[in-house]
PDB file with one MODEL, atoms N, CA, C and O in Angstrom:
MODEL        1
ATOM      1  N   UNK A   1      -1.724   5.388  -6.844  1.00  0.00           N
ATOM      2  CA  UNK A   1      -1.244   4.552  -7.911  1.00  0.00           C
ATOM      3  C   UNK A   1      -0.991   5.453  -9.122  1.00  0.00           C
ATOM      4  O   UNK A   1      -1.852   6.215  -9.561  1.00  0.00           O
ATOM      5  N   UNK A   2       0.616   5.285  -9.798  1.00  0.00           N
ATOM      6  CA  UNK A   2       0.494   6.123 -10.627  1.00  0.00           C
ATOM      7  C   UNK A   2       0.162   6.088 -12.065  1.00  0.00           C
ATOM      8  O   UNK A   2       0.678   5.020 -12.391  1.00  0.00           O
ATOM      9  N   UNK A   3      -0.270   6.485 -12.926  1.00  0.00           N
ATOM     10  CA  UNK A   3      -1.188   6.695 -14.424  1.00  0.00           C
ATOM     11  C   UNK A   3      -0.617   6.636 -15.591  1.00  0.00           C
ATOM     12  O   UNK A   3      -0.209   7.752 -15.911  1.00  0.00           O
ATOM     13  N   UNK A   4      -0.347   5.620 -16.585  1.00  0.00           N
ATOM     14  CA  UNK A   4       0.259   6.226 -17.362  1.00  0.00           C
ATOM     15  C   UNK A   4      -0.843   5.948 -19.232  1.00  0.00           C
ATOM     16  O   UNK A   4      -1.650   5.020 -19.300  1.00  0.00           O
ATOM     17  N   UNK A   5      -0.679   6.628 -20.101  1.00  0.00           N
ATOM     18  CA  UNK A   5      -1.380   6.072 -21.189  1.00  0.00           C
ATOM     19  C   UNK A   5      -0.694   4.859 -21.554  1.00  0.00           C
ATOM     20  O   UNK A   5       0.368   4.492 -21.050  1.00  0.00           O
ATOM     21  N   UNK A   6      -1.714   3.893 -22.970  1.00  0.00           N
ATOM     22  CA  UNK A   6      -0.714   3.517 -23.107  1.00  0.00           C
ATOM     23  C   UNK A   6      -0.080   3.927 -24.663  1.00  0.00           C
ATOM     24  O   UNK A   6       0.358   3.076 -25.438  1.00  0.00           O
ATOM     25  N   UNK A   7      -0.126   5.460 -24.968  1.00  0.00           N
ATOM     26  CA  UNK A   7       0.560   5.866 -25.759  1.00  0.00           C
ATOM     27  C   UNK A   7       2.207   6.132 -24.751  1.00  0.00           C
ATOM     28  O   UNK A   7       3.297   6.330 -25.287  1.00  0.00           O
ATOM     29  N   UNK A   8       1.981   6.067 -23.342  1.00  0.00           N
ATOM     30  CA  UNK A   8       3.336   6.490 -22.873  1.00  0.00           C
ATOM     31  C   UNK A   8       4.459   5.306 -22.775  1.00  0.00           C
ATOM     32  O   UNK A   8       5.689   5.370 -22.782  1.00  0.00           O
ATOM     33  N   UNK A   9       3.372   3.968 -22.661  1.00  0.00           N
ATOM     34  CA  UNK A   9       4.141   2.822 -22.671  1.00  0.00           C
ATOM     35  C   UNK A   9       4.910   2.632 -23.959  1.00  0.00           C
ATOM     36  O   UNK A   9       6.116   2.390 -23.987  1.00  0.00           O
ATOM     37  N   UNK A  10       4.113   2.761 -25.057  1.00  0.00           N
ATOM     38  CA  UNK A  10       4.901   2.850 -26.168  1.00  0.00           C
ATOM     39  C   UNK A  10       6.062   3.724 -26.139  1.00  0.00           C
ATOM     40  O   UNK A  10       7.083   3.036 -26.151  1.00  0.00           O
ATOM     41  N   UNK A  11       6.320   5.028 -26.106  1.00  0.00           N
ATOM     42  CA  UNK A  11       7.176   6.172 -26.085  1.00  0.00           C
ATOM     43  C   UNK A  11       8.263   5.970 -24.811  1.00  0.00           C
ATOM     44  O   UNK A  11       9.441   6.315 -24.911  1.00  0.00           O
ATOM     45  N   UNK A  12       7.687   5.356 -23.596  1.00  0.00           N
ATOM     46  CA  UNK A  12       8.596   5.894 -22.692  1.00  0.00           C
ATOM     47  C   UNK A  12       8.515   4.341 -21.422  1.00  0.00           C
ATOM     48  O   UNK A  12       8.332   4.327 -20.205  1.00  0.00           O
ATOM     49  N   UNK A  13       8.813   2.899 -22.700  1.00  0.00           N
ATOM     50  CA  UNK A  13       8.753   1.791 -21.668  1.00  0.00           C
ATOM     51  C   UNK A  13       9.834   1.901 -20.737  1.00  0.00           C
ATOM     52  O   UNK A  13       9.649   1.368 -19.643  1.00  0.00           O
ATOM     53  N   UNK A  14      10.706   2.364 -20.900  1.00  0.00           N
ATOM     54  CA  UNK A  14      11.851   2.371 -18.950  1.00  0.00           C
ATOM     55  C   UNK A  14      10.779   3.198 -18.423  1.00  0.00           C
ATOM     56  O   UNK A  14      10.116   2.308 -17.889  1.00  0.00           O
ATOM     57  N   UNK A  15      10.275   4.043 -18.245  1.00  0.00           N
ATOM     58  CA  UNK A  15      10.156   4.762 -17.129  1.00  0.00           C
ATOM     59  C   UNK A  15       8.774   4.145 -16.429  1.00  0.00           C
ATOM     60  O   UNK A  15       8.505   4.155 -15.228  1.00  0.00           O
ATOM     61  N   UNK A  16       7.728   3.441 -17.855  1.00  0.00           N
ATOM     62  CA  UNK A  16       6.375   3.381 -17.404  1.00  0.00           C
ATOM     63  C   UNK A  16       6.809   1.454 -16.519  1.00  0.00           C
ATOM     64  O   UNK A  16       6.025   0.853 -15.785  1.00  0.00           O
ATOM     65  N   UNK A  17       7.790   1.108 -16.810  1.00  0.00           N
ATOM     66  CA  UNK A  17       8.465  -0.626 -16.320  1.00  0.00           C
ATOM     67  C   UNK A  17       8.961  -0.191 -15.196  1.00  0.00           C
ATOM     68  O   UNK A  17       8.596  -0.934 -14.285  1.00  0.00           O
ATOM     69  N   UNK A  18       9.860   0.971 -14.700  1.00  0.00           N
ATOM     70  CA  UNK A  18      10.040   1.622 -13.290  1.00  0.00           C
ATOM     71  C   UNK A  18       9.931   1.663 -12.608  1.00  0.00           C
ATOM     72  O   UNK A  18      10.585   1.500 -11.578  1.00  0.00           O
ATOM     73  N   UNK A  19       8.072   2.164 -13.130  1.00  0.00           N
ATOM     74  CA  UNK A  19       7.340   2.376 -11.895  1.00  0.00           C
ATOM     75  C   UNK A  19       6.518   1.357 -11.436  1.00  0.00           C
ATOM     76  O   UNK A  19       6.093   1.303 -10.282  1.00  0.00           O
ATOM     77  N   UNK A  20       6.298   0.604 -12.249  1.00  0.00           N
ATOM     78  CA  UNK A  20       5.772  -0.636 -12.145  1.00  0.00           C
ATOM     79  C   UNK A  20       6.300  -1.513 -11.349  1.00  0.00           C
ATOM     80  O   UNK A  20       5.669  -2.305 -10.650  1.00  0.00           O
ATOM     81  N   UNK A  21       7.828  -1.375 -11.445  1.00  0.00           N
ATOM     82  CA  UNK A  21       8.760  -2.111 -10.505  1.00  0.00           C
ATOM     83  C   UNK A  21       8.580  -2.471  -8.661  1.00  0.00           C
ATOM     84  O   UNK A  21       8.646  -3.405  -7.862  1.00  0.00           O
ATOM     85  N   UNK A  22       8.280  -0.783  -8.741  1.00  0.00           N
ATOM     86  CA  UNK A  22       7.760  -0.426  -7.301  1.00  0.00           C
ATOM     87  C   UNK A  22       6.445  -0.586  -6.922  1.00  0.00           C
ATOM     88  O   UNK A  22       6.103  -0.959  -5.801  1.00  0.00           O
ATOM     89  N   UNK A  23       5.561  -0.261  -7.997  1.00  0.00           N
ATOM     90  CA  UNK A  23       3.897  -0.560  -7.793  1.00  0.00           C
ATOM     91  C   UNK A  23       2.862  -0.538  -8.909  1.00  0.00           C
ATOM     92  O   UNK A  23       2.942   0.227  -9.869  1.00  0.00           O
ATOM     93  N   UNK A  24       2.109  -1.220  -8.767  1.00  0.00           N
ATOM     94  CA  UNK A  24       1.317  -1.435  -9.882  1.00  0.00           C
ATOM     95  C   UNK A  24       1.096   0.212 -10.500  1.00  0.00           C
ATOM     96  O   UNK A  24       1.480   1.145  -9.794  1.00  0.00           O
ATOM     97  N   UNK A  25       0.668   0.394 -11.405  1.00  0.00           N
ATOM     98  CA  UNK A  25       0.352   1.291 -12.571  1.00  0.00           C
ATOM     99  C   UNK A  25      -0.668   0.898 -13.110  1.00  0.00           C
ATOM    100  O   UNK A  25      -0.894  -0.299 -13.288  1.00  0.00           O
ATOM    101  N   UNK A  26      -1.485   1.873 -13.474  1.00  0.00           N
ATOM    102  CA  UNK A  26      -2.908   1.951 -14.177  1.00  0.00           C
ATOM    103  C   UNK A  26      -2.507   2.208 -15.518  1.00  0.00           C
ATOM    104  O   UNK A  26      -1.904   3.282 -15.505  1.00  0.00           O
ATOM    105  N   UNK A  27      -2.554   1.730 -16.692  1.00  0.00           N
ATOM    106  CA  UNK A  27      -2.870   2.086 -17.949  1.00  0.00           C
ATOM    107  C   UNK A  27      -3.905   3.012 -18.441  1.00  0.00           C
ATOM    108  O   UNK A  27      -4.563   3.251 -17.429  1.00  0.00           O
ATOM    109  N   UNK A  28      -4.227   3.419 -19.049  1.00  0.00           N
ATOM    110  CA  UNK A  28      -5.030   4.252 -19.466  1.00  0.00           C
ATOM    111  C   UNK A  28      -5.371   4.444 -21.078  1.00  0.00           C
ATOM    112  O   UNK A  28      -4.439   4.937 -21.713  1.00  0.00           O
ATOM    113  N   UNK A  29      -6.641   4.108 -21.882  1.00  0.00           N
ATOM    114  CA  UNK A  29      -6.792   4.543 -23.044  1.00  0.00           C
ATOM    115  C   UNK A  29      -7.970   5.233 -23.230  1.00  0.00           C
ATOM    116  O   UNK A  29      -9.080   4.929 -22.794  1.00  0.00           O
ATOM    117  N   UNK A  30      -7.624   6.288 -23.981  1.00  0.00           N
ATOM    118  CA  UNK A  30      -8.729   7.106 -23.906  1.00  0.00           C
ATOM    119  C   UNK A  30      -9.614   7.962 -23.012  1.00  0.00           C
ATOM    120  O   UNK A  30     -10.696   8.519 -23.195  1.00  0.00           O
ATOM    121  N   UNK A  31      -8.543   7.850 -21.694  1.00  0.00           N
ATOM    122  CA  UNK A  31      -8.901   8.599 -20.634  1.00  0.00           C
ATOM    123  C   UNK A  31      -9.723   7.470 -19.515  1.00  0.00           C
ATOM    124  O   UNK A  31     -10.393   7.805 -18.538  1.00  0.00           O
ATOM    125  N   UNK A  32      -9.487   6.288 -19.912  1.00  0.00           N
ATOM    126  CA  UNK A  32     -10.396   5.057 -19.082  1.00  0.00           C
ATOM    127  C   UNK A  32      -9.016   4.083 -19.115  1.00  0.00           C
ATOM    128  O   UNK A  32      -8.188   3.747 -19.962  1.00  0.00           O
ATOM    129  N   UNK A  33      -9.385   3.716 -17.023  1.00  0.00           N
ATOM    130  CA  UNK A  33      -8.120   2.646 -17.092  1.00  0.00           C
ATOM    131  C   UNK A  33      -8.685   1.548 -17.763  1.00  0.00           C
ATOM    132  O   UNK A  33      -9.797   1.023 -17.814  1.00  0.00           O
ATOM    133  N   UNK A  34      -7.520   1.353 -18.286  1.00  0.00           N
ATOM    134  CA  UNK A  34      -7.961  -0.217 -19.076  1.00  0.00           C
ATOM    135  C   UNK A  34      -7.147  -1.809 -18.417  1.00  0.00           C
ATOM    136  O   UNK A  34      -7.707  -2.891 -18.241  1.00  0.00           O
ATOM    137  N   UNK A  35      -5.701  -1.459 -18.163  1.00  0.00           N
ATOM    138  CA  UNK A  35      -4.972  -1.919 -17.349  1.00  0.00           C
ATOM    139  C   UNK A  35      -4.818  -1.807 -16.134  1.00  0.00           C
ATOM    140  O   UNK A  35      -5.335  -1.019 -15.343  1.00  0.00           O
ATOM    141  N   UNK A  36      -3.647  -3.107 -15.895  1.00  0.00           N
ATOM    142  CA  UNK A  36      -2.796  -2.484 -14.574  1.00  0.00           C
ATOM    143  C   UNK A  36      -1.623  -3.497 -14.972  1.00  0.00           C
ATOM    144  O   UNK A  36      -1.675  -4.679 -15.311  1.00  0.00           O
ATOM    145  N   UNK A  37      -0.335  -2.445 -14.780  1.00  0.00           N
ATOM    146  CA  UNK A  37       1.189  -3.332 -14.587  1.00  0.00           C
ATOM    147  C   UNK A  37       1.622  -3.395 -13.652  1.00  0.00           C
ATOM    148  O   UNK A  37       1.678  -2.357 -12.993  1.00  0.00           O
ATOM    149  N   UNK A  38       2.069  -4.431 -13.186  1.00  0.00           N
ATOM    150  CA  UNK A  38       3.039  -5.018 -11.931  1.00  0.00           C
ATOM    151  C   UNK A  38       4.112  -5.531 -12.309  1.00  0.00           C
ATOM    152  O   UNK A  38       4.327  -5.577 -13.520  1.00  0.00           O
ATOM    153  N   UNK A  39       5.003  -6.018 -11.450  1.00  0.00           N
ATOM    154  CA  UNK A  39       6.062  -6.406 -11.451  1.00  0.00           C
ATOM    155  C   UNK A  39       5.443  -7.957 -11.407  1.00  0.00           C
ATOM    156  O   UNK A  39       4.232  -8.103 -11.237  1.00  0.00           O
ATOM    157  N   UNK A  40       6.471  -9.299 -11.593  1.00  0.00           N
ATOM    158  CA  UNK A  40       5.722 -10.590 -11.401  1.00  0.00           C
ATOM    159  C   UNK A  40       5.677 -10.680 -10.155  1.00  0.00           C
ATOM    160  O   UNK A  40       4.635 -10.931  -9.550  1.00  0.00           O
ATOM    161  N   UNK A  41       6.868 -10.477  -9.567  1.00  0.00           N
ATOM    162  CA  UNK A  41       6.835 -11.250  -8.074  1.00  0.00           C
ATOM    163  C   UNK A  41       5.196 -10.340  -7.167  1.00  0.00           C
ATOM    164  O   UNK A  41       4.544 -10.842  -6.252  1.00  0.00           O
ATOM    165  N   UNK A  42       4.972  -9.121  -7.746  1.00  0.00           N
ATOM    166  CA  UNK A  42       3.926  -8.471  -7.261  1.00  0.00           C
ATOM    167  C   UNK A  42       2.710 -10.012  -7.407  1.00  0.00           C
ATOM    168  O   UNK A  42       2.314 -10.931  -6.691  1.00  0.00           O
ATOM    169  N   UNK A  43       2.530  -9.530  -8.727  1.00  0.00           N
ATOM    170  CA  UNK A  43       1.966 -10.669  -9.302  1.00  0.00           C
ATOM    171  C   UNK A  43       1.601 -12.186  -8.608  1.00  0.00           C
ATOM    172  O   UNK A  43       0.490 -12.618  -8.300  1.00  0.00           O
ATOM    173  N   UNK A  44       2.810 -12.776  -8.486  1.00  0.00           N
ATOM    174  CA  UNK A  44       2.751 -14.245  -7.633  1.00  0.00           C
ATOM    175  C   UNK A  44       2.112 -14.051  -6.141  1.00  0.00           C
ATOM    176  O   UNK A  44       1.227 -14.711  -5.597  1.00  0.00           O
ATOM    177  N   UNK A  45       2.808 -12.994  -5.689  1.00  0.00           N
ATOM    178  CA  UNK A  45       2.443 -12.678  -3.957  1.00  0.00           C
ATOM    179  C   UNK A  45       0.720 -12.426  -3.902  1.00  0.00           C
ATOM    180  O   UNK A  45       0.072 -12.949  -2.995  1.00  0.00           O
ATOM    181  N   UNK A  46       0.085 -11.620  -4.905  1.00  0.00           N
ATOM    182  CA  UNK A  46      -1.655 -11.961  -5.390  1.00  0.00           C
ATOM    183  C   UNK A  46      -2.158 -13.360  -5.119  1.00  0.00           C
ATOM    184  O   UNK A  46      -2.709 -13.990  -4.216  1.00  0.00           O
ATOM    185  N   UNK A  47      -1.610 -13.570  -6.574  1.00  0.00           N
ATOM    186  CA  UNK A  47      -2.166 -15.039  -6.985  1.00  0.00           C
ATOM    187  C   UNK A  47      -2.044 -15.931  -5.834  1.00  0.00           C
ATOM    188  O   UNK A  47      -3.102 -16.407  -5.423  1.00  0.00           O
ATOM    189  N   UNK A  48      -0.646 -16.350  -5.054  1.00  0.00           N
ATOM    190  CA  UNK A  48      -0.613 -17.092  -4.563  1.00  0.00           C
ATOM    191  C   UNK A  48      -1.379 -16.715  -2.915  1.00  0.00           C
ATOM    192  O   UNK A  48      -1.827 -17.591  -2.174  1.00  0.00           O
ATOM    193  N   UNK A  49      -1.383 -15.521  -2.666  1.00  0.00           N
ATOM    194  CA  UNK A  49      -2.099 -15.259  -1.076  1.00  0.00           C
ATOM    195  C   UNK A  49      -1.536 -15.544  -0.517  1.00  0.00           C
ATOM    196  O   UNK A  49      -1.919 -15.961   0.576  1.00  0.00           O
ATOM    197  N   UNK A  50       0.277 -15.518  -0.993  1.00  0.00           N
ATOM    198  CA  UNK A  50       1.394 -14.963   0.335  1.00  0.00           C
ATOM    199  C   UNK A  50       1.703 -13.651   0.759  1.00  0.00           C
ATOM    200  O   UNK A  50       2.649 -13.376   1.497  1.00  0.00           O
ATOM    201  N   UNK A  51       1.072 -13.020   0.388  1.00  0.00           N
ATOM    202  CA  UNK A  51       1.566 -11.458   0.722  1.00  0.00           C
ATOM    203  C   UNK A  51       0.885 -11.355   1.868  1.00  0.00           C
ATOM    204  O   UNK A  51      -0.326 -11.489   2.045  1.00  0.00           O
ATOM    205  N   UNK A  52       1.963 -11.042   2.849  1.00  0.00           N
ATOM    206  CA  UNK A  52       1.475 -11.008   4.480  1.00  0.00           C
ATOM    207  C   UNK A  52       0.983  -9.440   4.731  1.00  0.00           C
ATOM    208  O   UNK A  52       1.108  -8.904   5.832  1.00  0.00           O
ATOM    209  N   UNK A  53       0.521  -8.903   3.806  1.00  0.00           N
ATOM    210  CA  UNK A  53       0.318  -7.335   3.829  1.00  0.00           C
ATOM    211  C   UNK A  53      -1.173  -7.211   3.888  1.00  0.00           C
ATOM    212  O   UNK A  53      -1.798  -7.605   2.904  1.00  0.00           O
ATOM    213  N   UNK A  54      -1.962  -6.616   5.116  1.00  0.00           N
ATOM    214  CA  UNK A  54      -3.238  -6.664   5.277  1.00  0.00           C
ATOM    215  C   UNK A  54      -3.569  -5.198   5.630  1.00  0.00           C
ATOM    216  O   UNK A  54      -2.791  -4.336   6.039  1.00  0.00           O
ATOM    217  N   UNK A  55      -5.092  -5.087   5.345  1.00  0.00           N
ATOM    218  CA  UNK A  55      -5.460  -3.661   5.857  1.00  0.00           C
ATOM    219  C   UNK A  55      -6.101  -4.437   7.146  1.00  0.00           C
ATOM    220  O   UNK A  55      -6.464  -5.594   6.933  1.00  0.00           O
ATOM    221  N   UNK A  56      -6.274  -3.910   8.462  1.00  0.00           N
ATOM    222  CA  UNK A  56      -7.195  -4.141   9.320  1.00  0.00           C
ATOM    223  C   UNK A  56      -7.683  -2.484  10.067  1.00  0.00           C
ATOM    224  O   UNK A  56      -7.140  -1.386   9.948  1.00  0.00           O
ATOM    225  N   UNK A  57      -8.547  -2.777  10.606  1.00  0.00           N
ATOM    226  CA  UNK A  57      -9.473  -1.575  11.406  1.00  0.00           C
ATOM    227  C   UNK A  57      -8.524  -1.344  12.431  1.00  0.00           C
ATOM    228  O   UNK A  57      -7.676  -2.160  12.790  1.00  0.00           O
ATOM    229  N   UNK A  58      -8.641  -0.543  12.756  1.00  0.00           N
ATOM    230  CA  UNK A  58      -8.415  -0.302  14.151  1.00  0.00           C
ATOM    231  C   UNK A  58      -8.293  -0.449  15.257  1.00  0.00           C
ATOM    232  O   UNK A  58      -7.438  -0.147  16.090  1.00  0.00           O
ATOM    233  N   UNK A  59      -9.619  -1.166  15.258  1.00  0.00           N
ATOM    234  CA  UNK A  59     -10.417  -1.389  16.611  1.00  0.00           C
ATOM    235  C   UNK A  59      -9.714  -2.977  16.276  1.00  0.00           C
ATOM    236  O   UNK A  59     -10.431  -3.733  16.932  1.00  0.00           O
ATOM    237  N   UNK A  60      -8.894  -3.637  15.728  1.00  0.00           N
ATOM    238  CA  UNK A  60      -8.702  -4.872  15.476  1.00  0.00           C
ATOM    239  C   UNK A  60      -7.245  -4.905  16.204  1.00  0.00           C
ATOM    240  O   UNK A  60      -6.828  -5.988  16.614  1.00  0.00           O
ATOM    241  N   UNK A  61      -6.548  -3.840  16.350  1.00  0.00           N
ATOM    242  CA  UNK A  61      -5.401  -3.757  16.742  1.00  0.00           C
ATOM    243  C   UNK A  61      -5.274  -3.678  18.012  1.00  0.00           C
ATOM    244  O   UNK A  61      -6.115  -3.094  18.695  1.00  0.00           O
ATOM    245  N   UNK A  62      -3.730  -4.510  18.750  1.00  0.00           N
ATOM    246  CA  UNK A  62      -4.045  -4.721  19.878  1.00  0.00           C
ATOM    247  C   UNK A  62      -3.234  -3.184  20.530  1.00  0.00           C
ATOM    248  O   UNK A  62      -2.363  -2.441  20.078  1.00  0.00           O
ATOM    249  N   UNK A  63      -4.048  -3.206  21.804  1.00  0.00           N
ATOM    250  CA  UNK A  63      -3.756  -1.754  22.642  1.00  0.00           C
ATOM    251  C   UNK A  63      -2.291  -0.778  22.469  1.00  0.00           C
ATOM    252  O   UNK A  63      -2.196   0.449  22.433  1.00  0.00           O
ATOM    253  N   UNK A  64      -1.324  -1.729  22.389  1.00  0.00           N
ATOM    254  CA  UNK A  64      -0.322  -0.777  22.070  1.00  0.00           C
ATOM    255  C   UNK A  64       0.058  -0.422  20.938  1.00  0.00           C
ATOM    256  O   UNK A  64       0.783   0.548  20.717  1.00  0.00           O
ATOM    257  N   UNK A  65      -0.410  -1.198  20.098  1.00  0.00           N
ATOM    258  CA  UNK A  65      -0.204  -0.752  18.884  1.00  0.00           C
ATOM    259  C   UNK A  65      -1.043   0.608  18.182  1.00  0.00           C
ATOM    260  O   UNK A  65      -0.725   1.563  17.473  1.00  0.00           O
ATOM    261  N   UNK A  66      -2.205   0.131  18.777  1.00  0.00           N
ATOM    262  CA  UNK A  66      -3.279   1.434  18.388  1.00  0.00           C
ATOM    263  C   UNK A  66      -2.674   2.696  19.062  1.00  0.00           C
ATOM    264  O   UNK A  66      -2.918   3.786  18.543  1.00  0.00           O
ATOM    265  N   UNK A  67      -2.028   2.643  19.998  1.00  0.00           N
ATOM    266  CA  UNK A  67      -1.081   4.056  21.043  1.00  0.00           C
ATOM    267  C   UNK A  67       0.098   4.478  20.188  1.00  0.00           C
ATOM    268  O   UNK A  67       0.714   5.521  19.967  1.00  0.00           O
ATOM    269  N   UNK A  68       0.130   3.523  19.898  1.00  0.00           N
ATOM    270  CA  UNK A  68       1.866   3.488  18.750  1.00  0.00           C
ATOM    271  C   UNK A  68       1.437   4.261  17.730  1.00  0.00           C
ATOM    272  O   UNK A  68       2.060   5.287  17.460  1.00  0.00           O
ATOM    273  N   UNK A  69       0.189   3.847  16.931  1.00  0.00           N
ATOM    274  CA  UNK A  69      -0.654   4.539  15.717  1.00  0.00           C
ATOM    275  C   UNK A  69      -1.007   6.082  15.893  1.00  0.00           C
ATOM    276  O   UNK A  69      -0.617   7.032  15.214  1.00  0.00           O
ATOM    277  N   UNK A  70      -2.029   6.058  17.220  1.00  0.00           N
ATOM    278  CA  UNK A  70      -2.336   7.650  17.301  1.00  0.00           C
ATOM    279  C   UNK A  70      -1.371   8.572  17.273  1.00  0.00           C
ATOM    280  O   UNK A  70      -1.486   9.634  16.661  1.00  0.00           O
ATOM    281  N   UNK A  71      -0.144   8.158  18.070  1.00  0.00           N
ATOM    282  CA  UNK A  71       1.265   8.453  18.668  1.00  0.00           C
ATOM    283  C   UNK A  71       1.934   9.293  17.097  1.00  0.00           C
ATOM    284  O   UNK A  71       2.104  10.511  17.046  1.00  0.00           O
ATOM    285  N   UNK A  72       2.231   8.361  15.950  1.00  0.00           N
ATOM    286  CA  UNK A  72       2.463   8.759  14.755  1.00  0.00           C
ATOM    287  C   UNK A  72       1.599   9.523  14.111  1.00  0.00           C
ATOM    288  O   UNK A  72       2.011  10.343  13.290  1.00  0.00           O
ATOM    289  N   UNK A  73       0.483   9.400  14.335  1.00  0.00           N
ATOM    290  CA  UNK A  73      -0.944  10.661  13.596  1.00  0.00           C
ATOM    291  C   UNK A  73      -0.822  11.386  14.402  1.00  0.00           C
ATOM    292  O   UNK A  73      -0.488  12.232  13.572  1.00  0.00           O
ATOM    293  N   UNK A  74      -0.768  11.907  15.296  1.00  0.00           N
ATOM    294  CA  UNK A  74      -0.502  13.166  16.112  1.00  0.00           C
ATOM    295  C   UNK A  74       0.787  13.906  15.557  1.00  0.00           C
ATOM    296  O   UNK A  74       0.738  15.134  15.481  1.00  0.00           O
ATOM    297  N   UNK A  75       1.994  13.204  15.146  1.00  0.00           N
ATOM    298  CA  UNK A  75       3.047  13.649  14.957  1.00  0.00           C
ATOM    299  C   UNK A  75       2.894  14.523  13.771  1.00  0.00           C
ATOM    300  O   UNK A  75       3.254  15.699  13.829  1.00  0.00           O
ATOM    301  N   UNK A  76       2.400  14.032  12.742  1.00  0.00           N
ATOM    302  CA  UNK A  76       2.434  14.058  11.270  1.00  0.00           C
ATOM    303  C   UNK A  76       1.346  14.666  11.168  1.00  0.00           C
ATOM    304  O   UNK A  76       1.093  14.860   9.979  1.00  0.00           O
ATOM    305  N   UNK A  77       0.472  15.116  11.938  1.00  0.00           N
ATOM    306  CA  UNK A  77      -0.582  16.461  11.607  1.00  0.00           C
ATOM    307  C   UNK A  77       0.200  17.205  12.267  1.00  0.00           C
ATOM    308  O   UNK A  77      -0.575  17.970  12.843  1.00  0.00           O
ATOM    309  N   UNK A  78       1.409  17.527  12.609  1.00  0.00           N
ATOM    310  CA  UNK A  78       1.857  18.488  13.840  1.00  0.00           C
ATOM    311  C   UNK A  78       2.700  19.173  12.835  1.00  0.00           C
ATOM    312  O   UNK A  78       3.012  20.352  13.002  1.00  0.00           O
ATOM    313  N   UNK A  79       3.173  18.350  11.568  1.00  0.00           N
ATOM    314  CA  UNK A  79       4.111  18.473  10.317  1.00  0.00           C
ATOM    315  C   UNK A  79       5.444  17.815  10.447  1.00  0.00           C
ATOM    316  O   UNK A  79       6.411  18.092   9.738  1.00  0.00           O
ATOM    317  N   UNK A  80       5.429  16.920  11.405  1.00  0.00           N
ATOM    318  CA  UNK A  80       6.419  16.041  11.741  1.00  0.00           C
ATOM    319  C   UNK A  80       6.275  14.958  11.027  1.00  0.00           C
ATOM    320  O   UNK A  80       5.371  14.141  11.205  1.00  0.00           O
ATOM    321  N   UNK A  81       7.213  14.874  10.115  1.00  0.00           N
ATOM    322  CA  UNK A  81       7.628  13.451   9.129  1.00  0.00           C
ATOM    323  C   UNK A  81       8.678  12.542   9.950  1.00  0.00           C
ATOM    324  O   UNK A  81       9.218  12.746  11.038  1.00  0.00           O
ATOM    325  N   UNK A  82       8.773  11.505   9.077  1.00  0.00           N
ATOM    326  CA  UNK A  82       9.499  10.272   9.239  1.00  0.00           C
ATOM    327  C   UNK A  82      11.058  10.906   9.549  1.00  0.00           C
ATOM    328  O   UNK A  82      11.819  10.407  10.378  1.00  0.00           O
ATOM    329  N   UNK A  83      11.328  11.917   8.848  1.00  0.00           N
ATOM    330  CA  UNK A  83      13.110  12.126   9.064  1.00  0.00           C
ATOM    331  C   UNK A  83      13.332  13.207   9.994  1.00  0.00           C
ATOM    332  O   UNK A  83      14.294  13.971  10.060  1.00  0.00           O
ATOM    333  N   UNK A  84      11.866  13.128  10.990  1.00  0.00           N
ATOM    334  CA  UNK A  84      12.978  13.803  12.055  1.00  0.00           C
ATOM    335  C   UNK A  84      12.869  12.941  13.530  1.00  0.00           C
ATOM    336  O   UNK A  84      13.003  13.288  14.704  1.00  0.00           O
ATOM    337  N   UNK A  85      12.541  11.570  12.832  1.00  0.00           N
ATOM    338  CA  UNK A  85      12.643  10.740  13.876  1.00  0.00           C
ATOM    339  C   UNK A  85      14.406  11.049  14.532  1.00  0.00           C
ATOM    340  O   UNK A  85      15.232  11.751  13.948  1.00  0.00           O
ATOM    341  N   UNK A  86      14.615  10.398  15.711  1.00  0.00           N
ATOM    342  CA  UNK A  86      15.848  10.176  16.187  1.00  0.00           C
ATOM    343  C   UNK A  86      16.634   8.556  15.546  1.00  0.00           C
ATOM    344  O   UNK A  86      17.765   8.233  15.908  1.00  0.00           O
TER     345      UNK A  86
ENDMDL
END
């Protein structure tokens, strides 16, 4: 999550509203977060507990998917990223 003061919000609101756009942002005063900015619709998808976006374990996932998972962590410790998929 990325950091911004909020002396930067003052000085530099496009860029610190930006990033916010894409993901929440931590405020910061005095070296302590004090905030966080989101976008609204971020916002509503919270509040309301439509955001279909979950962390689960592992061991929660069904068999091929967990093969599918290791499959990509094997790749990407190998130094294989996303763009040299086919």
């Amino acid at each position: 999550m990325r950091q911004f003061t909020t002396g930067d919000l003052n000085k530099q609101v496009g860029d610190v509203t930006d990033a916010a756009s894409r993901e929440p942002v931590v405020l910061t005063r005095h070296s302590k977060p004090r905030f966080v900015l989101m976008s609204y619709e971020h916002y509503e998808r919270m509040r309301s507990g439509t955001d279909p976006r979950r962390a689960h374990a592992i061991s929660e996932m069904p068999d091929e998917h967990a093969e599918l998972f290791g499959e990509a962590i094997e790749r990407l410790a190998k130094g294989e990223g996303y763009d040299d998929e086919p």
